[in-house]
C-alpha positions as CSV (number, residue, x, y, z in Angstrom):
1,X,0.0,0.0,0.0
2,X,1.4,3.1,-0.8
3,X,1.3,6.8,-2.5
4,X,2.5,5.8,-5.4
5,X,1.7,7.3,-9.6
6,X,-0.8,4.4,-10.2
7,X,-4.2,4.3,-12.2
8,X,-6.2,5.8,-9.0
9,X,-3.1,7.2,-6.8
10,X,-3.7,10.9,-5.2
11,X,-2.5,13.5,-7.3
12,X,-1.9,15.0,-3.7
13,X,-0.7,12.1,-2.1
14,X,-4.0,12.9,0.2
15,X,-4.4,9.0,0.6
16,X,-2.5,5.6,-0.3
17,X,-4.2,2.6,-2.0
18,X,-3.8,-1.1,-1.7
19,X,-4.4,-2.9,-5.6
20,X,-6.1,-6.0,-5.1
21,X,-6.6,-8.7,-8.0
22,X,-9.0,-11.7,-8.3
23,X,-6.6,-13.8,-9.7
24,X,-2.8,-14.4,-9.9
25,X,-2.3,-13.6,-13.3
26,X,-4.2,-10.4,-13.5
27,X,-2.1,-9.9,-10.6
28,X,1.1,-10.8,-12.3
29,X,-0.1,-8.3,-15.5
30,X,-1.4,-5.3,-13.6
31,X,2.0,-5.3,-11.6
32,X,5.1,-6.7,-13.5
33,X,4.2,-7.4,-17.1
34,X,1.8,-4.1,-17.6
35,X,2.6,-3.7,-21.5
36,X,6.1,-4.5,-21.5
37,X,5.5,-6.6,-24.0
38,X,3.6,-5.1,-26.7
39,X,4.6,-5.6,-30.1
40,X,6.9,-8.5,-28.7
41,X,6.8,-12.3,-29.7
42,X,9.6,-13.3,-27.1
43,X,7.4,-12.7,-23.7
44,X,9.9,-13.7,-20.9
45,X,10.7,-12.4,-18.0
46,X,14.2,-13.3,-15.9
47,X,13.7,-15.1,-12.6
48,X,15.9,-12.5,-11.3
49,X,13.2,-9.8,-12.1
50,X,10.4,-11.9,-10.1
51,X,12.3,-12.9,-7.1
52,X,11.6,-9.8,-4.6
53,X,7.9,-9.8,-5.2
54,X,5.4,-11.2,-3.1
55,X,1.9,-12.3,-2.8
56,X,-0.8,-13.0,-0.1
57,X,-5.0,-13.6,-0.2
58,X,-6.3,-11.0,1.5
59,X,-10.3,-11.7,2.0
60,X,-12.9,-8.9,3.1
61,X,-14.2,-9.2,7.0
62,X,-16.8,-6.9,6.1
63,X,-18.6,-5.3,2.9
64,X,-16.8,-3.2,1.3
65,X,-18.1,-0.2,-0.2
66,X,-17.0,0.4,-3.8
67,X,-17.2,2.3,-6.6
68,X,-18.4,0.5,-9.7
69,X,-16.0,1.2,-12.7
70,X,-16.4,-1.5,-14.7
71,X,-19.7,-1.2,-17.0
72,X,-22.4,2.3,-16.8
73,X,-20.5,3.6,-13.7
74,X,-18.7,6.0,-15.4
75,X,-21.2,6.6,-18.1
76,X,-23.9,7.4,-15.1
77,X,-20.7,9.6,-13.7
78,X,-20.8,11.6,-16.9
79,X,-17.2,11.0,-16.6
80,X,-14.6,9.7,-19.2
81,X,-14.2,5.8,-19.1
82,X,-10.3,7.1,-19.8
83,X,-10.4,7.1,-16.1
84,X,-11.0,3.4,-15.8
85,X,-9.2,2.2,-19.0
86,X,-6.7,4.2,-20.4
87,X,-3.1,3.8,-20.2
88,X,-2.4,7.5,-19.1
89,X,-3.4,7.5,-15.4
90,X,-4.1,11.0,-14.9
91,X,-8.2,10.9,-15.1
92,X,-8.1,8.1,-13.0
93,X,-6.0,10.0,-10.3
94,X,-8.2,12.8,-10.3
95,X,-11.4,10.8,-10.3
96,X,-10.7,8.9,-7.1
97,X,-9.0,11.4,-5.6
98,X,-12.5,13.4,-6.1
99,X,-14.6,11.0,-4.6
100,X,-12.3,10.4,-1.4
101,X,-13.5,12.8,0.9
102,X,-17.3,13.4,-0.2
103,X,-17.9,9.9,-0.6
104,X,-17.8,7.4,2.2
105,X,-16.7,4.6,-0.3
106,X,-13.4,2.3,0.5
107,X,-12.7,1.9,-2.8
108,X,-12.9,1.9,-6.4
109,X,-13.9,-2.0,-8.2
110,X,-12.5,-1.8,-11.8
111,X,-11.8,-4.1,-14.8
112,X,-7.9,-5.2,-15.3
113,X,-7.1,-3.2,-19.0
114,X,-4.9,-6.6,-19.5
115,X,-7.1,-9.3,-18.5
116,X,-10.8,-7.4,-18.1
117,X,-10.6,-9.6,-14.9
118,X,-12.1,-7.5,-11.5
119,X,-9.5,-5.7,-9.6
120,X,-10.2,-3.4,-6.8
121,X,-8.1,0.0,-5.4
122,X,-8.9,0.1,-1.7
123,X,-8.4,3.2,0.5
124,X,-6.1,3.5,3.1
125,X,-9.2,4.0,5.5
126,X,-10.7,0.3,4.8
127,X,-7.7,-1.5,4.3
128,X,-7.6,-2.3,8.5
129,X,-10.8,-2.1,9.2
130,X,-11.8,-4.4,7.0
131,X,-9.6,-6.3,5.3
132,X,-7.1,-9.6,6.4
133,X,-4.5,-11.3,4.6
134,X,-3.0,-14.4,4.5
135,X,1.0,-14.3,5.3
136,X,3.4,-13.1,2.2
137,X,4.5,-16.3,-0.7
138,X,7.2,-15.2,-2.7
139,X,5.9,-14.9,-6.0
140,X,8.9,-18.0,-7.6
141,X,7.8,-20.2,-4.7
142,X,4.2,-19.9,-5.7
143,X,2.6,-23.0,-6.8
144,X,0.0,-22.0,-9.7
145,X,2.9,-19.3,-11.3
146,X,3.9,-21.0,-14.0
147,X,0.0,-22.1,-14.9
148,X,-0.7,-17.9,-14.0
149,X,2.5,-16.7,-16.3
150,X,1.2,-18.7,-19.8
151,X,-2.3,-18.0,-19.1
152,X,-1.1,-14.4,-19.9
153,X,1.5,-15.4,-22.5
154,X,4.3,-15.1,-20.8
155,X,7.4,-17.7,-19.7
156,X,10.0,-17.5,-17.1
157,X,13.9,-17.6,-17.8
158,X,15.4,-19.5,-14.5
159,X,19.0,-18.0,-13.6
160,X,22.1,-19.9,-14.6
């Protein structure tokens, strides 16, 4: 969790946000891969570039309050669904960071632009409250990585 110059990070650094995937691969996509590869036919990432990354299920102990992204909400919004799907964060940013204060949501649920998989940005204000996790895996000891990495088209390169 952190400040950071993501799709739905404060502008004003007013708040963190903590990404949260449904799956491994979309995961895997949204953090390491993003569009690296584009335009590439050798998709391969080193074991090396893998190795300090970690990953743990974190589950909701209560409802969480979300913003729906991912079909009309934007449209009903009248805002541009270039906050939700575009590569250039900056309408993003300034949506969520808009709806922070006035809005007693704890985050925004949004379609991966990778994987169209659901993916959720919670608010630093939920994240304790109502959220748990399992302890941290490192990502190369993970058993379903391979199986997550060529579901997205990608391999691993081991270290010699």
């Amino acid at each position: 969790m952190g400040f950071g110059h993501s799709r739905f990070s404060s502008p004003s650094q007013a708040f963190k946000l903590l990404y949260l995937a449904r799956d491994l691969a979309t995961a895997i996509a949204e953090t390491i891969v993003w569009d690296r590869f584009e335009g590439e036919i050798d998709r391969v990432l080193d074991e090396g570039e893998i190795e300090n990354w970690a990953v743990a299920e974190v589950t909701a102990t209560a409802p969480l309050t979300v913003l729906d992204l991912r079909t009309t909400g934007l449209l009903r919004l009248g805002v541009s669904t270039d906050a939700a799907r575009a590569k250039e964060h900056r309408e993003g940013r300034e949506l969520s960071e808009a709806v922070y204060d006035p809005f007693a949501i704890d985050g925004l649920l949004y379609a991966s632009c990778l994987t169209a998989a659901d993916c959720v940005a919670v608010y630093d204000r939920a994240v304790s409250e109502k959220l748990t996790s399992s302890p941290a895996v490192e990502l190369i000891r993970q058993a379903d990585l391979l199986y997550a990495l060529r579901s997205i088209g990608v391999s691993i390169r081991a270290r010699r």
